[in-house]
N, C-alpha and C positions, 0 to 999 in steps of 0.2 A: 707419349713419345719421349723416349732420354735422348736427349745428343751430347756428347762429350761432359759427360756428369750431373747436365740440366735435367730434372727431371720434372719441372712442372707445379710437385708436392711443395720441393724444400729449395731454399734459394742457397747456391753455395754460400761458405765464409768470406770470401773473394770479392763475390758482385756487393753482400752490404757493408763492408768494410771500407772498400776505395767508390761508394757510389755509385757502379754502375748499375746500370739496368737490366735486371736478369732478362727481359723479354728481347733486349738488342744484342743482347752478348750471345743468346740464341741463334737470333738472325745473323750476327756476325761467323758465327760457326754454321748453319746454314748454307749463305752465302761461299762460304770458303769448299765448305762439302760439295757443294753444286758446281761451282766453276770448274774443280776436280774433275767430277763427273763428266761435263762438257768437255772437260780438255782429254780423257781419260781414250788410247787405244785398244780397240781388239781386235783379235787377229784368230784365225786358226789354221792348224796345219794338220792337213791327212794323212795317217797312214795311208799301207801299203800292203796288197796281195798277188804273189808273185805267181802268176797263171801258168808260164811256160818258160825253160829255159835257166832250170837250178844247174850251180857247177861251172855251167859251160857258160856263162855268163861274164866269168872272175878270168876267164882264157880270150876273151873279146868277140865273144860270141852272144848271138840275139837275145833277149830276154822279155817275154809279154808280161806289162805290170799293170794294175788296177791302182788309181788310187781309191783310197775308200774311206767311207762316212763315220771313221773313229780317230775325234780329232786330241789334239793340243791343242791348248787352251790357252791361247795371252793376252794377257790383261797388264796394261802398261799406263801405271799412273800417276802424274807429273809430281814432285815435290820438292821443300827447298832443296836452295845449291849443296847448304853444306852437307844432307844428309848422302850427294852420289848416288850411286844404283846398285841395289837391292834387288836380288832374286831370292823368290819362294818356290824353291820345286816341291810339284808335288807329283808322288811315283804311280806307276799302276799296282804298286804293290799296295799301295796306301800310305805309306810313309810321307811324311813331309819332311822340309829344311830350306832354313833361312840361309844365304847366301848374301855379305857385305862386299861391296868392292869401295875400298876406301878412296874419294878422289885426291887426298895429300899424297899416295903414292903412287908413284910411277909404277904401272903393271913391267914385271921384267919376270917374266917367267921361265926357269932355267928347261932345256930341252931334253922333253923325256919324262916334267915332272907327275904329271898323271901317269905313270906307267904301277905296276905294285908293289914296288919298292918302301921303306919305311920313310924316304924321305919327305920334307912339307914344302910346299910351294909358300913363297911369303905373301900371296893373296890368291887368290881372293879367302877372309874370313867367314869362318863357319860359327853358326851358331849352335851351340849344343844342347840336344837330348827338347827339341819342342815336336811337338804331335802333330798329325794332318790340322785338325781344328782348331787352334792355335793362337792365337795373333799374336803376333809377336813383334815387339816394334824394332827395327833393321838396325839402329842406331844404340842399340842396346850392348852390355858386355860380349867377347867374340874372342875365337879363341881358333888359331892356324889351319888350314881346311886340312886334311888325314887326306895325301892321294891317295892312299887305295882305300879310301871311301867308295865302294862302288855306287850310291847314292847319288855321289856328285863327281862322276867319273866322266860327264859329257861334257861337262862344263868348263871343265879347265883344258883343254885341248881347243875347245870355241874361244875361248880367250889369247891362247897362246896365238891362231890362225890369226885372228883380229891384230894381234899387236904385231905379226910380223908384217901385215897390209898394210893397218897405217903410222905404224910407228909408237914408239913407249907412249905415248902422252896424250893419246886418245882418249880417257878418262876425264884425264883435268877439261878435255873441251864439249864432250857428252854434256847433254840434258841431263838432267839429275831424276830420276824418276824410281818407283817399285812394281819390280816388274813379276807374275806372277805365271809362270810355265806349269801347266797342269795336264798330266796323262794320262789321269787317272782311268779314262776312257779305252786303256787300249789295259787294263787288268778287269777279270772279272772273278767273282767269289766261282770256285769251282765246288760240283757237287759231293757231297759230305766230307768235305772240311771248310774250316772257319779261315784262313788265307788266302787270300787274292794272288790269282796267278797271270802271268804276261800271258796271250792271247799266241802273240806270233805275226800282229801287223806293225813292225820296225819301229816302234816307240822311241828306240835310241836315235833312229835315221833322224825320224822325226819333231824330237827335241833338240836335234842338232841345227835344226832347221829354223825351230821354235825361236832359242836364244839367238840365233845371228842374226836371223831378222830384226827381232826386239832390239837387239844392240844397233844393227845399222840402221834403226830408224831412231834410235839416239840419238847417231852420231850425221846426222843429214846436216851439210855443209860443210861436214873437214872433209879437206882432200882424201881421195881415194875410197872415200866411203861410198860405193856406187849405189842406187837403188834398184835395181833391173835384177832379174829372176836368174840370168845367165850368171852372173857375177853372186850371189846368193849359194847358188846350186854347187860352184867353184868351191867355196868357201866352206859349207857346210859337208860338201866327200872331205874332203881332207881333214874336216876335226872327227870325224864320222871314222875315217877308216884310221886315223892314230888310235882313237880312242878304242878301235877293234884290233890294236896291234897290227897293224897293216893289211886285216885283211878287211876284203868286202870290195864289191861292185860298184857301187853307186848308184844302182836302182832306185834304192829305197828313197833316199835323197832326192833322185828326180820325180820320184813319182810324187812324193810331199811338195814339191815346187811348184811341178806344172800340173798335175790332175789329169782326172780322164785316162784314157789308155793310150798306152804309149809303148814302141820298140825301142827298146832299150840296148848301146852296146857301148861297152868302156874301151879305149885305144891308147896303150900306153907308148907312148913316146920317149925317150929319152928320161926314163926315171918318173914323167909324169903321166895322171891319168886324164882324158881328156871325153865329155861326155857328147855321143850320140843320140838325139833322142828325136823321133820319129813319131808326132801324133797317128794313134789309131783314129778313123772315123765309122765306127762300128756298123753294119747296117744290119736292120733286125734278122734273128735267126729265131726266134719263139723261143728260143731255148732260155732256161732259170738255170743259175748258177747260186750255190747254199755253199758257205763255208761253214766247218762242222768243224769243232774243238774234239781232239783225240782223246783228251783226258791226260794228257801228259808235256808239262811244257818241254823243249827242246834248246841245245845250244848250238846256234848256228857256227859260231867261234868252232865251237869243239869239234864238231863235225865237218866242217871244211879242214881243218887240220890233219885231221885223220885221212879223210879222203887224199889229201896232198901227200901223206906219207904213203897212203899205197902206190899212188903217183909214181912217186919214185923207184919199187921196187916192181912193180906193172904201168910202165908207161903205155905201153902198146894197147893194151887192155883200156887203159884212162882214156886213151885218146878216140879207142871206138866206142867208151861210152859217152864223150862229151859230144863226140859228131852226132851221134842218137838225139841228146839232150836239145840239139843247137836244131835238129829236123824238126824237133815239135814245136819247136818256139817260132819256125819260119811257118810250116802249118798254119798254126793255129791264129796268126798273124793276118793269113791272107784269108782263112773260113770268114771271120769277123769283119775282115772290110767287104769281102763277098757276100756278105750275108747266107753261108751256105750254114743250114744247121747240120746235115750231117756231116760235114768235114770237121767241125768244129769239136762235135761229139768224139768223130775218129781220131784228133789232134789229141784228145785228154785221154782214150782209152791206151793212143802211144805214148804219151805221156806216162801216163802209170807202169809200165810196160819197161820203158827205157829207167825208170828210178830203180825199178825192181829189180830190171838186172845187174843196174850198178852196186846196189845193196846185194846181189849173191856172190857177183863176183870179187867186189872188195871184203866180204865178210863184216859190214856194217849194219846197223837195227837202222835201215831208212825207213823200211816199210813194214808197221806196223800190225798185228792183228786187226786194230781197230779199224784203222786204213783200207787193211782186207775185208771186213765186215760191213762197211760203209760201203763202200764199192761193189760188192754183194748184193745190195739192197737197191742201191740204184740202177745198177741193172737190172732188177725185177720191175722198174719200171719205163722202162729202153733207155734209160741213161747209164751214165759211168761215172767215176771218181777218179784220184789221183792224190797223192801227197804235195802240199805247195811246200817252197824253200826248201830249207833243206834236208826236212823229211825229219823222221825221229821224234817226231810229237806235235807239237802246237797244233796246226790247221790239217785238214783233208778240204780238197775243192767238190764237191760234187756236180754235177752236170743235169740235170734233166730237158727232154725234149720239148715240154711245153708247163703253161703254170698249173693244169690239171695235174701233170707228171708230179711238179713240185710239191704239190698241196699234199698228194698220196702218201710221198717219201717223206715227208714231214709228220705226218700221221703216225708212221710206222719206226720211225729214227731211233724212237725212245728204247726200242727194243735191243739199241747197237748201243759202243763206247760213244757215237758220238754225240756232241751238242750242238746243237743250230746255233750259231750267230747273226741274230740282225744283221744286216749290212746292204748299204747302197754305194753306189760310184760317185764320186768328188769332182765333178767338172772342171773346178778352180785351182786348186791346186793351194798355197799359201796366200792368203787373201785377206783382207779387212772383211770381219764378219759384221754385218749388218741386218740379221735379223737371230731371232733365236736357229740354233738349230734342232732340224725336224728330226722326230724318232725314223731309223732306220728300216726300212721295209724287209719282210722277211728272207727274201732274196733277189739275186740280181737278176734284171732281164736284159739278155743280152741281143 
């Protein structure tokens, strides 16, 4: 075993020159490694699949969210004062980056300055050009973080939210710790190419979620730093939908917090958003729910955009397909606390139905072949499909009646664009993890 250059063979220059004792200087690094470890937090946070209720969600209307079994990953552990706190993102894409936040300076981050402009924010320091595998020590040379880095695009709006709650100087009073945010869970290598691609369960929601937690569990004992999930969820829309350029729901964010299923409705008041959120208590229907990869990722950014701009030139039109949108999500709402399976079936086949016609009549790609083909398929076996979010790639949801249904469709899938994704339901929501977590069952029973 090496630990910090011991390695057993050869006794450093160091231990026989000032006398010590290679076997204590061992133990004394041991010792220091272990208390780490004891003192070391983890955490994870779930994504998110967005069952019922795309669009009309962002207008304050209902939205059914799952969270689900693809987490973030933090890893939070303690170190001297002077080195402050250090984040390692690591992406779904696979990419990594070192992340300084110096505690000699006051965080004062000008507003606006993650937006993609050329400008630098004066912290937090980026480390340049190191790899997912890496190590790389935080305290090392560092060099102005690039905002339109989209790397590290969530993270400075997380910080900006933080310093406007408790004030410049929350740094200097932070635990000094390296903190490690990993998403790499919510990319997967897609078939025949060598690139890891985002999935479509709110990684960004979810890393937003990631880092303010880790920081406010820094920062437990300065004022204002509160520890409760309501105050979390607050904090994390708001670095969430700057970092989206103002748009976005807030779903994703709740569903990362609290876990489990939940009705979901944003209420804007006076300039602010304020969140709704409604535990589901599902009661069984037989029915398996498979999220299936399109083959093509999606930008949710983009495509609410656009759909706002039809908006505008077809309101009347937008407004009967958000009331459509806003039906299924009440549906599908009360199938699942009723335990009705076929309401729940008939909730996702109008489901699909109300997306498709919002993609004819805005002239949008929401609903894809594959979409169409998956849907196809599960029908053949009295289930149905639908496109989750906001259509145009990432996920399709598929439905089937019972787990024989499931197993069949699964059997036969290979034959469509789509890909099964593992995935189970997250009860917890942002939580201290305390065991490993368990491989993913192949679909949900609902």
């Amino acid at each position: 075993m090496e630990v910090d250059g011991f390695s057993g063979r050869n006794e450093p220059r160091s231990a026989r020159v000032f006398g010590h004792h290679p076997g204590r200087c061992r133990s004394a690094v041991l010792r220091r490694t272990l208390w780490n470890k004891a003192m070391e937090s983890l955490f994870r946070v779930p994504g998110k699949l967005m069952l019922a209720g795309e669009y009309a969600v962002l207008d304050g209307s209902p939205a059914v969210v799952a969270a689900v079994d693809r987490y973030v990953a933090v890893r939070i552990e303690p170190c001297p004062r002077e080195e402050g706190i250090s984040f390692r993102l690591c992406l779904p894409d696979g990419q990594a980056l070192w992340v300084v936040l110096d505690p000699s300076v006051p965080i004062s981050l000008p507003a606006k300055a993650y937006d993609r402009n050329p400008r630098r924010a004066p912290v937090p320091n980026l480390l340049p050009e190191h790899g997912a595998g890496e190590a790389v020590p935080p305290h090392s040379h560092t060099t102005a973080i690039e905002n339109n880095d989209r790397r590290s695009s969530i993270l400075a709006p997380c910080l900006e939210i933080l310093t406007a709650q408790l004030g410049p100087g929350w740094l200097q009073k932070a635990r000094s710790a390296r903190v490690t945010v990993d998403s790499a869970a919510f990319g997967q290598e897609a078939l025949g190419r060598t690139e890891r691609v985002k999935l479509g369960f709110g990684s960004s929601a979810a890393s937003a979620v990631a880092i303010l937690g880790a920081l406010l569990d820094l920062c437990r004992g300065i004022d204002g730093a509160r520890q409760d999930r309501d105050f979390l969820v607050s904090l994390a829309d708001k670095a969430h939908r700057e970092a989206q350029g103002g748009v976005g729901s807030g779903a994703d964010v709740a569903a990362s917090v609290y876990g489990g299923l939940i009705l979901y409705r944003q209420i804007a008041t006076d300039g602010r958003f304020l969140q709704k959120v409604q535990p589901i208590s599902p009661t069984p229907t037989g029915c398996c729910a498979i999220a299936c990869w399109t083959g093509k990722s999606a930008s949710t950014k983009d495509l609410v955009d656009r759909v706002w701009r039809w908006r505008r030139h077809q309101p009347g039109a937008y407004q009967r397909r958000m009331a459509a949108l806003s039906q299924v999500a009440s549906g599908m709402a009360g199938a699942l606390a009723a335990g009705d399976g076929k309401d729940l079936l008939a909730s996702v086949d109008e489901g699909y139905g109300a997306m498709d016609r919002l993609a004819r009549e805005s002239g949008l790609p929401l609903v894809l072949d594959a979409h169409v083909e998956i849907r196809k398929l599960a029908r053949r076996f009295g289930g149905t499909a639908k496109p989750t979010g906001a259509g145009g790639g990432d996920l399709a949801l598929a439905l089937l009646p019972s787990r024989q249904a499931a197993e069949r469709f699964l059997v036969d899938l290979s034959g469509t664009p789509g890909i099964p994704i593992p995935l189970g339901l997250d009860p917890h929501g942002f939580a201290e993890q305390t065991s490993p977590t368990k491989r993913s069952p192949r679909f949900i029973q609902l």
